[in-house]
N, CA, C and O atoms as a Tinker XYZ file with bonds, in Angstrom:
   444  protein
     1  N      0.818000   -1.203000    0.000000    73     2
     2  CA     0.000000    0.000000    0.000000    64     1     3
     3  C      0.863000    1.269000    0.000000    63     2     4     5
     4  O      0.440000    2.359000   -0.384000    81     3
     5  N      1.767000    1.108000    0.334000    73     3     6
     6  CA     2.962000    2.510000    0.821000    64     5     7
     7  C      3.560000    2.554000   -0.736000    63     6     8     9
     8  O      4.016000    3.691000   -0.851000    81     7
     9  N      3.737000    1.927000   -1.819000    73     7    10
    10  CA     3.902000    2.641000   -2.973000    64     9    11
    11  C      2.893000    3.152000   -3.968000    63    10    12    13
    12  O      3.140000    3.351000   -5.158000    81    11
    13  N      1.515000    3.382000   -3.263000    73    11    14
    14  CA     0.586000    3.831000   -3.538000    64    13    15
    15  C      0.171000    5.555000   -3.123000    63    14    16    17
    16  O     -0.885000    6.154000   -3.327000    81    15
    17  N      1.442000    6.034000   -2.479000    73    15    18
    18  CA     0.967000    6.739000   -1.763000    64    17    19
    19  C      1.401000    8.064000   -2.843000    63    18    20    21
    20  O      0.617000    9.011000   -2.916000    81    19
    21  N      2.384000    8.072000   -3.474000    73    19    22
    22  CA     2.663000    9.438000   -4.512000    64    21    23
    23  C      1.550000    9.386000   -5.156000    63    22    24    25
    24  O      0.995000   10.484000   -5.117000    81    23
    25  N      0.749000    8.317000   -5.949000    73    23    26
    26  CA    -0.008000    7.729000   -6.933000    64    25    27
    27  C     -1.776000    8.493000   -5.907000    63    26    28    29
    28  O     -2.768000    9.121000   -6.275000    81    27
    29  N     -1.543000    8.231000   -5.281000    73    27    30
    30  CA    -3.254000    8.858000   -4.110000    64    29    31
    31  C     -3.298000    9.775000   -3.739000    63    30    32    33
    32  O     -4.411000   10.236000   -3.485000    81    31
    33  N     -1.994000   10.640000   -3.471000    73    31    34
    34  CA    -1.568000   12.130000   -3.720000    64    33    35
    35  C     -2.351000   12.558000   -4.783000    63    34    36    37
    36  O     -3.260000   13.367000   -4.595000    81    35
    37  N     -2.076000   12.064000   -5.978000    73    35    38
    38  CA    -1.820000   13.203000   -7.130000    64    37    39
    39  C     -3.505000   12.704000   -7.530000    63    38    40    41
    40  O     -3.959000   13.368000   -8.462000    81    39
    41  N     -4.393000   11.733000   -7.009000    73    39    42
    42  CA    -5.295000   11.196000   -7.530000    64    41    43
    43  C     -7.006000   12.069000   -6.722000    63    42    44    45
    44  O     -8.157000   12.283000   -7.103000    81    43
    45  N     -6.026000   12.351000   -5.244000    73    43    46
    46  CA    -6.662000   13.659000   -4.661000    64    45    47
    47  C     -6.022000   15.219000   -5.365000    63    46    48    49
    48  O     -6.750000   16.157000   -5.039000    81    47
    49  N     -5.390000   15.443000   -5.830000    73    47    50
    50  CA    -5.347000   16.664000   -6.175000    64    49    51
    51  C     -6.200000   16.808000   -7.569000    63    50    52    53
    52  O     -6.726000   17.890000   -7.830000    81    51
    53  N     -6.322000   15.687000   -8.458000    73    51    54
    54  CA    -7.080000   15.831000   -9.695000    64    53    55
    55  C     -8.462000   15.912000   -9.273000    63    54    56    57
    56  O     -9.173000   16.886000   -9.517000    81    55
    57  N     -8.931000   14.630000   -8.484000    73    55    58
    58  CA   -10.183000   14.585000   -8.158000    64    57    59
    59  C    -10.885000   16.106000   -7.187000    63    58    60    61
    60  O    -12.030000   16.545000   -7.087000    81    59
    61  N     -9.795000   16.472000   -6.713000    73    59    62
    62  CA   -10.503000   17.818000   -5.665000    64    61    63
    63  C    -10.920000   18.682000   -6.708000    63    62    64    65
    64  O    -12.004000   19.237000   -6.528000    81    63
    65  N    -10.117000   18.996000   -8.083000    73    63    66
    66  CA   -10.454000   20.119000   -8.805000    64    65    67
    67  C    -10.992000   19.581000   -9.855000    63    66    68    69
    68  O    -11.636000   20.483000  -10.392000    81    67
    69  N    -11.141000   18.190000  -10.725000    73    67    70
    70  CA   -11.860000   17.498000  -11.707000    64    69    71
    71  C    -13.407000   17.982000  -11.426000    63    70    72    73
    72  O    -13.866000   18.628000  -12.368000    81    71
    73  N    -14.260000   17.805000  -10.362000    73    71    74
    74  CA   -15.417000   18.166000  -11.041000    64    73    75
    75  C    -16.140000   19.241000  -11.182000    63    74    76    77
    76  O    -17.298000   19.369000  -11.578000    81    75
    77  N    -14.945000   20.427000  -10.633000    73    75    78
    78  CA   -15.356000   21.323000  -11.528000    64    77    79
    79  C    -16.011000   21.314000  -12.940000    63    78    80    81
    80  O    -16.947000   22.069000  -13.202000    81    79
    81  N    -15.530000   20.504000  -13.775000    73    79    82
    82  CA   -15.362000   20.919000  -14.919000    64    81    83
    83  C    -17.084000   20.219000  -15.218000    63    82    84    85
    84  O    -17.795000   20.797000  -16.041000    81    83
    85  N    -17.520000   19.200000  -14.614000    73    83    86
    86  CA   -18.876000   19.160000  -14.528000    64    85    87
    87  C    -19.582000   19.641000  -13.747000    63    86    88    89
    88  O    -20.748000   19.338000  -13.998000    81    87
    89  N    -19.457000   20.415000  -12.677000    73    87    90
    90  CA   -20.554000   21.012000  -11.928000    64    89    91
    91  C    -20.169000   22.402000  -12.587000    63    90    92    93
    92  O    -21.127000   23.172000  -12.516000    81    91
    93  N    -19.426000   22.778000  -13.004000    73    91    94
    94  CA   -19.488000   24.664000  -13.687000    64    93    95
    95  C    -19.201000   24.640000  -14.862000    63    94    96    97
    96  O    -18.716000   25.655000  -15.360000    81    95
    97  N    -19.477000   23.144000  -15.876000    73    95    98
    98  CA   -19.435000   23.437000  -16.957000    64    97    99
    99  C    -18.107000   24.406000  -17.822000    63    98   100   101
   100  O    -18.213000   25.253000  -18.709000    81    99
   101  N    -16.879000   23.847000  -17.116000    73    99   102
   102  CA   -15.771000   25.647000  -17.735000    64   101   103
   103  C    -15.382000   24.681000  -18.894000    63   102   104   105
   104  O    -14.315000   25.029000  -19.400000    81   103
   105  N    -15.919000   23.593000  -19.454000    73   103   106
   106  CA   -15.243000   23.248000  -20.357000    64   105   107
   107  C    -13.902000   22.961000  -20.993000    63   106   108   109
   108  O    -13.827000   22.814000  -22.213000    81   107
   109  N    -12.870000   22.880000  -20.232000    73   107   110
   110  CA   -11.497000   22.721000  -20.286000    64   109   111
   111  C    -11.301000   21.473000  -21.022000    63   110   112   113
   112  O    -10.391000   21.561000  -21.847000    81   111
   113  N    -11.925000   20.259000  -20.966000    73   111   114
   114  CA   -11.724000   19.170000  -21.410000    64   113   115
   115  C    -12.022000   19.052000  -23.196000    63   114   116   117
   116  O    -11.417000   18.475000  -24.100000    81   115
   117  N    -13.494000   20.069000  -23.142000    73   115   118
   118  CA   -13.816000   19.885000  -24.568000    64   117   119
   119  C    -12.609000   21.349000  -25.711000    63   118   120   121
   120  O    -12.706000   21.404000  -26.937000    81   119
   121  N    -11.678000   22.262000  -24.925000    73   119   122
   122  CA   -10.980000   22.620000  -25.576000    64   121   123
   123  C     -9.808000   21.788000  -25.312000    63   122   124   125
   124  O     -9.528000   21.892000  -24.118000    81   123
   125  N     -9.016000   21.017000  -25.916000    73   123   126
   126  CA    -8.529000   20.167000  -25.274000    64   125   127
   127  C     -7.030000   20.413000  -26.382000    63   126   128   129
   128  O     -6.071000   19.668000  -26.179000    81   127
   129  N     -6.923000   21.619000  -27.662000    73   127   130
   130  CA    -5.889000   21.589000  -28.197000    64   129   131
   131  C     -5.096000   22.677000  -27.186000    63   130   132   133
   132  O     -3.912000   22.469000  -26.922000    81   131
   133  N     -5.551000   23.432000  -26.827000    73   131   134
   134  CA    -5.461000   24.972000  -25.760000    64   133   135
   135  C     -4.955000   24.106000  -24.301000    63   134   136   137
   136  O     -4.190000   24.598000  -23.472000    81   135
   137  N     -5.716000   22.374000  -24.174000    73   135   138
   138  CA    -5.388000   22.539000  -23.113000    64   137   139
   139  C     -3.829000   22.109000  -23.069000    63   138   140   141
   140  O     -2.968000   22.579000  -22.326000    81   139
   141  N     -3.646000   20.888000  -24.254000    73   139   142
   142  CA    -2.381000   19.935000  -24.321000    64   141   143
   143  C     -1.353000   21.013000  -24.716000    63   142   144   145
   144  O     -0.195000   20.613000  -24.592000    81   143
   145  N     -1.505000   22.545000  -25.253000    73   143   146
   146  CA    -0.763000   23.332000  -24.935000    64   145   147
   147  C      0.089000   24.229000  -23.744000    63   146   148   149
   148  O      1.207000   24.709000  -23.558000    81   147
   149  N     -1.067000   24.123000  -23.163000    73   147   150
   150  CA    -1.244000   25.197000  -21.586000    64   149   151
   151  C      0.134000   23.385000  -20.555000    63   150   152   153
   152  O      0.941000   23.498000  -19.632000    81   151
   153  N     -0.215000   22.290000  -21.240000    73   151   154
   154  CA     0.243000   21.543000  -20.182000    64   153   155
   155  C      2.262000   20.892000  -21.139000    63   154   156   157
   156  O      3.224000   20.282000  -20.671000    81   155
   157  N      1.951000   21.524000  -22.628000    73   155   158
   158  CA     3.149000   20.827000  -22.821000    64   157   159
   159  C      4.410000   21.509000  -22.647000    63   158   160   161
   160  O      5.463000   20.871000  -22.659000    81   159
   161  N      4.379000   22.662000  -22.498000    73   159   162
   162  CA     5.770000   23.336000  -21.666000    64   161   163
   163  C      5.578000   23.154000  -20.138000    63   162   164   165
   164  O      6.094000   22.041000  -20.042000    81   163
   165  N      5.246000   23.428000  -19.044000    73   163   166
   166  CA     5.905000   22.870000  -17.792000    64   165   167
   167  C      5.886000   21.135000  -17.851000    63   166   168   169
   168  O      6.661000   20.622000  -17.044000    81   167
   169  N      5.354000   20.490000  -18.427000    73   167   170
   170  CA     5.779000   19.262000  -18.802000    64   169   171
   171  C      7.294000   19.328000  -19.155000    63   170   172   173
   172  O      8.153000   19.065000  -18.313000    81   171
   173  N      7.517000   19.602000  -20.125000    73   171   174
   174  CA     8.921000   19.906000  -20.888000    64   173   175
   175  C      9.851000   19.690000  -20.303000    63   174   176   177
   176  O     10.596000   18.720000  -20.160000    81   175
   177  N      9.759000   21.300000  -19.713000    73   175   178
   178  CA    10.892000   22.078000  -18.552000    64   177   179
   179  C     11.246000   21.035000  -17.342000    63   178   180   181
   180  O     12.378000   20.570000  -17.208000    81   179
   181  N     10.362000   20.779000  -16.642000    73   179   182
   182  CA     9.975000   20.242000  -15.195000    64   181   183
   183  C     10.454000   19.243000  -15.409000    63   182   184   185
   184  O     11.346000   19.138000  -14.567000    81   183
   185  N     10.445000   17.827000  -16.420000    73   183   186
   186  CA    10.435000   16.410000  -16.283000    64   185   187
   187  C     12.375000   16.805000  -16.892000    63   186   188   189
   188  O     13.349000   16.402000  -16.255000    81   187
   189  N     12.470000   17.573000  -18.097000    73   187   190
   190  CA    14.040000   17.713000  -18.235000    64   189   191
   191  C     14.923000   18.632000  -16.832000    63   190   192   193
   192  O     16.152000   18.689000  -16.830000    81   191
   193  N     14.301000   19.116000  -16.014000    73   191   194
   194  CA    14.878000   19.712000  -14.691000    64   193   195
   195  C     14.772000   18.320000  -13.859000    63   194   196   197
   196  O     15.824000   17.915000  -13.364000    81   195
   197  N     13.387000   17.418000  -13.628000    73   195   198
   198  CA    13.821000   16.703000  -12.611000    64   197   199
   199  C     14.899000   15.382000  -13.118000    63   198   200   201
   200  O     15.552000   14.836000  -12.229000    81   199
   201  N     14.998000   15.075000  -14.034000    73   199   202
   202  CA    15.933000   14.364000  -14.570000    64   201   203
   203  C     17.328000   14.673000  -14.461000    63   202   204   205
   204  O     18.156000   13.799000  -14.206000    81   203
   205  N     17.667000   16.038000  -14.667000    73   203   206
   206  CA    18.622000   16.316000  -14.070000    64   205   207
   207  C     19.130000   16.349000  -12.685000    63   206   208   209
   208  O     20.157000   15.810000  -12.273000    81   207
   209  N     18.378000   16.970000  -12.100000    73   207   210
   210  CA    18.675000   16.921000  -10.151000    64   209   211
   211  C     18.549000   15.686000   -9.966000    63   210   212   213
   212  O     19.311000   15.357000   -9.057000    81   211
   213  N     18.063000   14.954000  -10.299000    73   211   214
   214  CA    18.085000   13.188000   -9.781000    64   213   215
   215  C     19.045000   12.858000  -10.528000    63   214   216   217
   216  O     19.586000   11.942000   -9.909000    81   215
   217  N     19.715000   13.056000  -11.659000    73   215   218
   218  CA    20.905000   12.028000  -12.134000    64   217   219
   219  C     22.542000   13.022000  -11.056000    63   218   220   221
   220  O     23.597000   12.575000  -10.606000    81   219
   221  N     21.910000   14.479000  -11.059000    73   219   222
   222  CA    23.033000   15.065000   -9.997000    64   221   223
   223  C     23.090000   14.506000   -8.674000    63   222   224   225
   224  O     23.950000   15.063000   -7.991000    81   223
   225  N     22.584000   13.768000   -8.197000    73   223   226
   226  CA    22.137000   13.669000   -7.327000    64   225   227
   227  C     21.810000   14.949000   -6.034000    63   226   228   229
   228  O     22.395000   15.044000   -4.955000    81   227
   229  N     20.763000   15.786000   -6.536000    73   227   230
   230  CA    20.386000   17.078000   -6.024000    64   229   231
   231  C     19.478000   16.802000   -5.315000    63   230   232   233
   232  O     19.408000   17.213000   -4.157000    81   231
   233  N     18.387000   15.869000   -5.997000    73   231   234
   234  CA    17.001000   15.362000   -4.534000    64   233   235
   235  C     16.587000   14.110000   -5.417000    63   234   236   237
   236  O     16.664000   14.130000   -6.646000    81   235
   237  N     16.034000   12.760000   -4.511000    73   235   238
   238  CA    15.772000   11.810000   -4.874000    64   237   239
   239  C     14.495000   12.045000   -4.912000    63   238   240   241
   240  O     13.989000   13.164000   -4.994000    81   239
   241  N     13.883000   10.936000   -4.851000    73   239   242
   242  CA    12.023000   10.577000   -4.458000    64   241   243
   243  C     12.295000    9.322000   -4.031000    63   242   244   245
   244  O     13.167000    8.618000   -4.541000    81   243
   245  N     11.519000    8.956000   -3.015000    73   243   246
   246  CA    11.585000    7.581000   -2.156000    64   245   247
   247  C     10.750000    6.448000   -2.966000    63   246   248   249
   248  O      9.531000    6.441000   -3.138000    81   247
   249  N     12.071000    5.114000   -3.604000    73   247   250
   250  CA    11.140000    4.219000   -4.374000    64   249   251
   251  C     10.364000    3.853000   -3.401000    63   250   252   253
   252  O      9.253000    4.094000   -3.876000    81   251
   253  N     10.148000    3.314000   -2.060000    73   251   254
   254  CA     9.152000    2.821000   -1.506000    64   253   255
   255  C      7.876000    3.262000   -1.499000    63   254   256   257
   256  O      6.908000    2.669000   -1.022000    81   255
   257  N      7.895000    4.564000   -2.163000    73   255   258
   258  CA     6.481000    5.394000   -2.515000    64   257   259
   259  C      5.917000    5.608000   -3.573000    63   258   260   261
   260  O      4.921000    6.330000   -3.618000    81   259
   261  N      6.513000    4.934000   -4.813000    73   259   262
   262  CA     6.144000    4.884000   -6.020000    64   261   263
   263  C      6.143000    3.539000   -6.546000    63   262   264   265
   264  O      6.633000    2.519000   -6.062000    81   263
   265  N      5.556000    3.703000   -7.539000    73   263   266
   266  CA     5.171000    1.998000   -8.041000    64   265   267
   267  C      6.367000    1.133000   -8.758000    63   266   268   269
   268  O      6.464000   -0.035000   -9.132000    81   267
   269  N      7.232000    2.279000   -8.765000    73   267   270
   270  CA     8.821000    1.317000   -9.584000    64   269   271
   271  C      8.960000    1.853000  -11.320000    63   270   272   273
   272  O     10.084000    1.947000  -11.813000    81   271
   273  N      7.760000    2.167000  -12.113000    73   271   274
   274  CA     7.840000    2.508000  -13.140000    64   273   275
   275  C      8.799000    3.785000  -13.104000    63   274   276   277
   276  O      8.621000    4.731000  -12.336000    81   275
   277  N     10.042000    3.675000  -14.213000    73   275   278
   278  CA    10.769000    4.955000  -14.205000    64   277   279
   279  C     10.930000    5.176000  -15.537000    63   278   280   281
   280  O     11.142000    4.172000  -16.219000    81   279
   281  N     10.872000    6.534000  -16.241000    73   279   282
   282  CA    11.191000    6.792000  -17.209000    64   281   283
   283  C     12.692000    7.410000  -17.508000    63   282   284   285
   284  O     13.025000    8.452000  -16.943000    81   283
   285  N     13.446000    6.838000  -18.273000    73   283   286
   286  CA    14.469000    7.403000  -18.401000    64   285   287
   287  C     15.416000    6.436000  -17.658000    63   286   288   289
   288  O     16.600000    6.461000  -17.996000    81   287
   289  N     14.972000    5.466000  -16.547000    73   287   290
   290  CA    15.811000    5.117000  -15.796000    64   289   291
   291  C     15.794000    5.787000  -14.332000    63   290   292   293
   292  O     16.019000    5.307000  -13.221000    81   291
   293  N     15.469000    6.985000  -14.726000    73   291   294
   294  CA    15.463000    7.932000  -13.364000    64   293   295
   295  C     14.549000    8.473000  -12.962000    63   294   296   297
   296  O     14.511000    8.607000  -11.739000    81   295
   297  N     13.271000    9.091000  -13.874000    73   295   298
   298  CA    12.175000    9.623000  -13.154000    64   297   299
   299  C     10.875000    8.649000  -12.724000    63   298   300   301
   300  O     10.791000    7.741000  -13.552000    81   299
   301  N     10.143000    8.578000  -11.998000    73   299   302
   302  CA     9.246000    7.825000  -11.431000    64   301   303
   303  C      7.755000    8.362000  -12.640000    63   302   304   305
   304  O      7.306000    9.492000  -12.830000    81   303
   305  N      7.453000    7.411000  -13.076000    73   303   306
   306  CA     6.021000    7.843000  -13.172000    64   305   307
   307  C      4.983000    8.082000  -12.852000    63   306   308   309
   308  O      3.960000    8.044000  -13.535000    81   307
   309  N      5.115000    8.373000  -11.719000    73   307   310
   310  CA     4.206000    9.582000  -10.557000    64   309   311
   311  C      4.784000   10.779000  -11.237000    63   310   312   313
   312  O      4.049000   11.615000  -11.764000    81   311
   313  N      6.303000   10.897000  -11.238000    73   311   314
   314  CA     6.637000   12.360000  -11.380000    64   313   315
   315  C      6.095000   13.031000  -12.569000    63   314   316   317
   316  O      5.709000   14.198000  -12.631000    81   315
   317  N      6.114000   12.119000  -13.541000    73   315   318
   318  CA     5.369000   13.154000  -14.833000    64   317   319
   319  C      4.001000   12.883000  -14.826000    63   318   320   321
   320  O      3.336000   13.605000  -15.569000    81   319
   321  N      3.185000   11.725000  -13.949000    73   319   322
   322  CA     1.703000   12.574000  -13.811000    64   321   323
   323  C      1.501000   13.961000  -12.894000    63   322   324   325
   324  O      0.509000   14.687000  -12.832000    81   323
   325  N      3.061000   14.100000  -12.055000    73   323   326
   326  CA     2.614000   14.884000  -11.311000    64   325   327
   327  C      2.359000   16.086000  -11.952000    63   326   328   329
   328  O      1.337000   16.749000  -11.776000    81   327
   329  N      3.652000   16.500000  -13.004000    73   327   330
   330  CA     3.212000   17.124000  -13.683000    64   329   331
   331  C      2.014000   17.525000  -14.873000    63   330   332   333
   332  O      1.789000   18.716000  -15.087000    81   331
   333  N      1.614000   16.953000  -15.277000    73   331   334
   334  CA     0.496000   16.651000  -15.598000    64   333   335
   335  C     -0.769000   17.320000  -15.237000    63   334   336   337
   336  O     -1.528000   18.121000  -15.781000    81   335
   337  N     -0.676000   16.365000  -13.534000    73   335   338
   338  CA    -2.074000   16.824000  -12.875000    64   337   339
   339  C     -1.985000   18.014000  -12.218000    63   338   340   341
   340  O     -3.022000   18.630000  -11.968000    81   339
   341  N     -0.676000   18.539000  -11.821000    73   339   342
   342  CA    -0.808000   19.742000  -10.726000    64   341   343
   343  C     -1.018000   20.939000  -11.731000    63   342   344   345
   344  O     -1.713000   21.841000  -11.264000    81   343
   345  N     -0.618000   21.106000  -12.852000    73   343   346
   346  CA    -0.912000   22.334000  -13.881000    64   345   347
   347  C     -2.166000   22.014000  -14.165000    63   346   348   349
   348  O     -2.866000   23.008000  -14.358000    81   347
   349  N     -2.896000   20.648000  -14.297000    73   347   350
   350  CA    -4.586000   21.092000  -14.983000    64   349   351
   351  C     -5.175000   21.287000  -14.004000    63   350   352   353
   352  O     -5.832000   22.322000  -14.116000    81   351
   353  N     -5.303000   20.766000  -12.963000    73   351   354
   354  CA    -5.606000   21.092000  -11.657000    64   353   355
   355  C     -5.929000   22.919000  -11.513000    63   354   356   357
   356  O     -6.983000   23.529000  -11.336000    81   355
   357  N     -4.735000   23.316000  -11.653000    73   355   358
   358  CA    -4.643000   24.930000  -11.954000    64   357   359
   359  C     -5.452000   25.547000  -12.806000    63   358   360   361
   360  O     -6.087000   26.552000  -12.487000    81   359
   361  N     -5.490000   25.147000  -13.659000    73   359   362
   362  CA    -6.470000   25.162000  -14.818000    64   361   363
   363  C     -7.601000   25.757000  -14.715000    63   362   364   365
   364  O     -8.063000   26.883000  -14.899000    81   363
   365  N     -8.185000   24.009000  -14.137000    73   363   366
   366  CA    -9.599000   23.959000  -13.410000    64   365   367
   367  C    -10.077000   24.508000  -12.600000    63   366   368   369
   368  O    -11.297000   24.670000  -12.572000    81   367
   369  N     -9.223000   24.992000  -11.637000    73   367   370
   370  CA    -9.479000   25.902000  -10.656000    64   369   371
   371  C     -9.729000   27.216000  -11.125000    63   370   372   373
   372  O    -10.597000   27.843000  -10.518000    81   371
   373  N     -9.145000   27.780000  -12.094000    73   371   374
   374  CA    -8.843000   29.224000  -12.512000    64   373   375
   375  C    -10.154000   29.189000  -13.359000    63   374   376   377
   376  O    -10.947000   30.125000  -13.461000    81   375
   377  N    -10.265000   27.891000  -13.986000    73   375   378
   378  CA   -11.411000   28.217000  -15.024000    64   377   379
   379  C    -12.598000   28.627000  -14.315000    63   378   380   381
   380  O    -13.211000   29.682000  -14.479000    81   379
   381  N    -12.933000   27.455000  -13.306000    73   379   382
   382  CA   -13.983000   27.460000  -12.492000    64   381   383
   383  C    -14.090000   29.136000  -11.879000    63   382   384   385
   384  O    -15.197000   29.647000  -12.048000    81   383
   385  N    -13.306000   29.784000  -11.368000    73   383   386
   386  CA   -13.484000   31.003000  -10.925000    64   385   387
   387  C    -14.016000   31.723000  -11.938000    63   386   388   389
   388  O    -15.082000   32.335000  -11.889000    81   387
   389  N    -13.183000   31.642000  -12.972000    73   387   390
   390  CA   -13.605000   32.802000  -14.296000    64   389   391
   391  C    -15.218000   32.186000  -14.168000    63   390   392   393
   392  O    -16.024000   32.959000  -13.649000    81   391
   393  N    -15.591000   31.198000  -14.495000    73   391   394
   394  CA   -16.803000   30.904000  -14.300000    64   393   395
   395  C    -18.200000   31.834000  -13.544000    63   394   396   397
   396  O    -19.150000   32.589000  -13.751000    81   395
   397  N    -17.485000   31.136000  -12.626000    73   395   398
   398  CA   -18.296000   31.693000  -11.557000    64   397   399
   399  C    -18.803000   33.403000  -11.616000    63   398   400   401
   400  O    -19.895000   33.913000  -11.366000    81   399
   401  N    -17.541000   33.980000  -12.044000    73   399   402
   402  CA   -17.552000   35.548000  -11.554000    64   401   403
   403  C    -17.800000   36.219000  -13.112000    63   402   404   405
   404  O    -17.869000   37.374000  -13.532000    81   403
   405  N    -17.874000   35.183000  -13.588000    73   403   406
   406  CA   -18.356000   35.691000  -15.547000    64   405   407
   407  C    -17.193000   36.057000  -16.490000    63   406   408   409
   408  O    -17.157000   36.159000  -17.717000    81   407
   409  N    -16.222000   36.228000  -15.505000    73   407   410
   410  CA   -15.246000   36.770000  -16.844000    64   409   411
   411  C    -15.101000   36.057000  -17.991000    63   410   412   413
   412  O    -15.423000   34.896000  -18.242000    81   411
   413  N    -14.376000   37.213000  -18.916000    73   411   414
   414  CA   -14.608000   36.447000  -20.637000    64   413   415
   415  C    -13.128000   35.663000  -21.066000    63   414   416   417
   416  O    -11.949000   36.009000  -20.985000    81   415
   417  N    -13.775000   34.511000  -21.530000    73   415   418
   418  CA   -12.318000   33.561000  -21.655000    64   417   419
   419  C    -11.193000   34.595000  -22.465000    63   418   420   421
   420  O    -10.135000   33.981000  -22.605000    81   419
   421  N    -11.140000   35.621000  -22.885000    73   419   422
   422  CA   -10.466000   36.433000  -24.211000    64   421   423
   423  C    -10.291000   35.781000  -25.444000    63   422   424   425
   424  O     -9.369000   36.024000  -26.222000    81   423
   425  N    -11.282000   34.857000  -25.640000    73   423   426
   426  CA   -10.693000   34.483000  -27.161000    64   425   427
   427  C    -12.380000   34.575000  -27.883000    63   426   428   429
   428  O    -12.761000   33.891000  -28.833000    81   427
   429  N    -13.138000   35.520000  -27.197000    73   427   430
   430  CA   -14.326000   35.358000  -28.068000    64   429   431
   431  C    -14.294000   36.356000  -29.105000    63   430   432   433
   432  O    -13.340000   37.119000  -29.261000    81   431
   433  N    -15.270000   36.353000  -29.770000    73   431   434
   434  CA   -14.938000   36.998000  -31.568000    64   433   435
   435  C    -15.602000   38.800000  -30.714000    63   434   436   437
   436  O    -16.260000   39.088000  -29.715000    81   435
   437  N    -15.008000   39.485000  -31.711000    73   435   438
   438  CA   -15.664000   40.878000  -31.063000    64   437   439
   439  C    -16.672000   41.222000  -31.518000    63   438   440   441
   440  O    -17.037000   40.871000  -32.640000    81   439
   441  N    -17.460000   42.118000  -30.617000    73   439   442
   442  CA   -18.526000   42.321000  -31.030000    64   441   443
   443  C    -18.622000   43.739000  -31.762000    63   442   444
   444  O    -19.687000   44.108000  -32.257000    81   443
């Protein structure tokens, strides 16, 4: 159960801000070229930074907390859902506000 635990982390941080996107409707999922944009640079950056500090040996992650899958040899695959989920997460959250308070996504046609 204890290499479940990065993996139930990141599965509460999606799920806390996931249903937004059905209870306020912000639609993030159905723009989904805007979104794989918004998520493929700190993807990028982040997974080529933590690859580095882990082959420097700058900071590990504890295998006993991850499931063993590594990419590269060195990063855990928790680490690039983490990335993943903690930027849409952001997302969702931000969308949901704009929501709420009406603001305009800025990409509507002018009037």
């Amino acid at each position: 159960m204890e290499r479940l635990t990065y993996l139930g982390v990141l599965a509460f941080i999606f799920f806390g801000s996931a249903w937004l996107e059905i209870a306020l409707r912000t639609r993030v999922f159905r723009r989904w070229k805007r979104l794989l944009l918004a998520l493929s640079v700190p993807v990028v950056v982040f997974v080529i930074w933590d690859i580095w500090a882990i082959a420097t040996g700058h900071w590990a992650i504890d295998p006993d907390r991850t499931l063993g899958v590594q990419l590269f040899g060195l990063l855990p695959i928790e680490e690039l859902i983490f990335f993943l989920v903690v930027p849409l997460a952001s997302i969702l959250s931000l969308e949901a506000v704009r929501s709420v308070k009406g603001w305009p996504l800025g990409d509507e046609a002018p009037k």
